[in-house]
C-alpha positions in Angstrom: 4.2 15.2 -11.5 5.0 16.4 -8.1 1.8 15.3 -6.1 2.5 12.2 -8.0 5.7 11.9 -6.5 4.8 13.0 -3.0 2.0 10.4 -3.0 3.9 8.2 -4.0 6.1 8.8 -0.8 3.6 8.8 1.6 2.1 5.7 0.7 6.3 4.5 0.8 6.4 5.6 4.1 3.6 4.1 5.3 4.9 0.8 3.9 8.5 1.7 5.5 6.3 2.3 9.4 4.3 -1.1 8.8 7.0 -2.8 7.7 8.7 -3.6 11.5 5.4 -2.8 12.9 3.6 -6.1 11.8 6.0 -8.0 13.5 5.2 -6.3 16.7 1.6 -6.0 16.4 1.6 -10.4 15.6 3.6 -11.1 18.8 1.4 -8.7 20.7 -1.7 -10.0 19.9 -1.6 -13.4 17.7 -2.9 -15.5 20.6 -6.2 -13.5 20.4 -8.8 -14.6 17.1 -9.3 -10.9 16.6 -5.6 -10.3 16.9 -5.3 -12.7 13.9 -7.5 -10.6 12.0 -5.7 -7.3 12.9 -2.7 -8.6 12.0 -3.3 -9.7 8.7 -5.6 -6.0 8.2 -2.1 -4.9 9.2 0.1 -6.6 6.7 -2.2 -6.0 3.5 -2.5 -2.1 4.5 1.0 -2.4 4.5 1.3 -4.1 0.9 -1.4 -2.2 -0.4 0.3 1.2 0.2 3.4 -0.5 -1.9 1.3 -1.2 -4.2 -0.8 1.9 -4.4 2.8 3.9 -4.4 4.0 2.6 -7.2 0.4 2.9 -9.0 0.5 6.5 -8.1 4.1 6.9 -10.0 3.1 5.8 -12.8 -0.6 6.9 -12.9 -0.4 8.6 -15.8 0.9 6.0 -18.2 -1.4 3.6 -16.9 -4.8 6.3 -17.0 -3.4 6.7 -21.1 -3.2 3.6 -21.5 -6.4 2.7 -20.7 -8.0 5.5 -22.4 -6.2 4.4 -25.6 -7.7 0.8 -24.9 -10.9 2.1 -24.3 -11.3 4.5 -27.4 -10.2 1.8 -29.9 
């Protein structure tokens, strides 16, 4: 449950660096196409690791779950 929970954190703080960073990284380079596209690569990295933190807390209800869906 520990690497679970440090995981978990990493991917959190990720989210917490990205979080005013996306802002910063739009005004920088939004008037560029490819600056569009960094942007957004940006802010779902940064929703992604949210996501993928609190997957990782809860991994292992979610893999038994699926195993007991899976064995019938």
């Amino acid at each position: 449950m520990k690497i679970q929970i440090i995981v978990a954190l990493v991917f959190f703080a990720i989210f917490a660096a990205l979080l005013p960073g996306t802002h910063y990284i739009y005004v920088a380079n939004a008037d560029y196409y490819m600056g569009q596209f960094v942007t957004v690569a940006a802010v779902l990295l940064m929703w992604g690791s949210l996501a993928a933190g609190f997957v990782s807390l809860f991994f292992h209800k979610i893999k038994a779950l699926y195993l007991s869906i899976e064995n019938g």
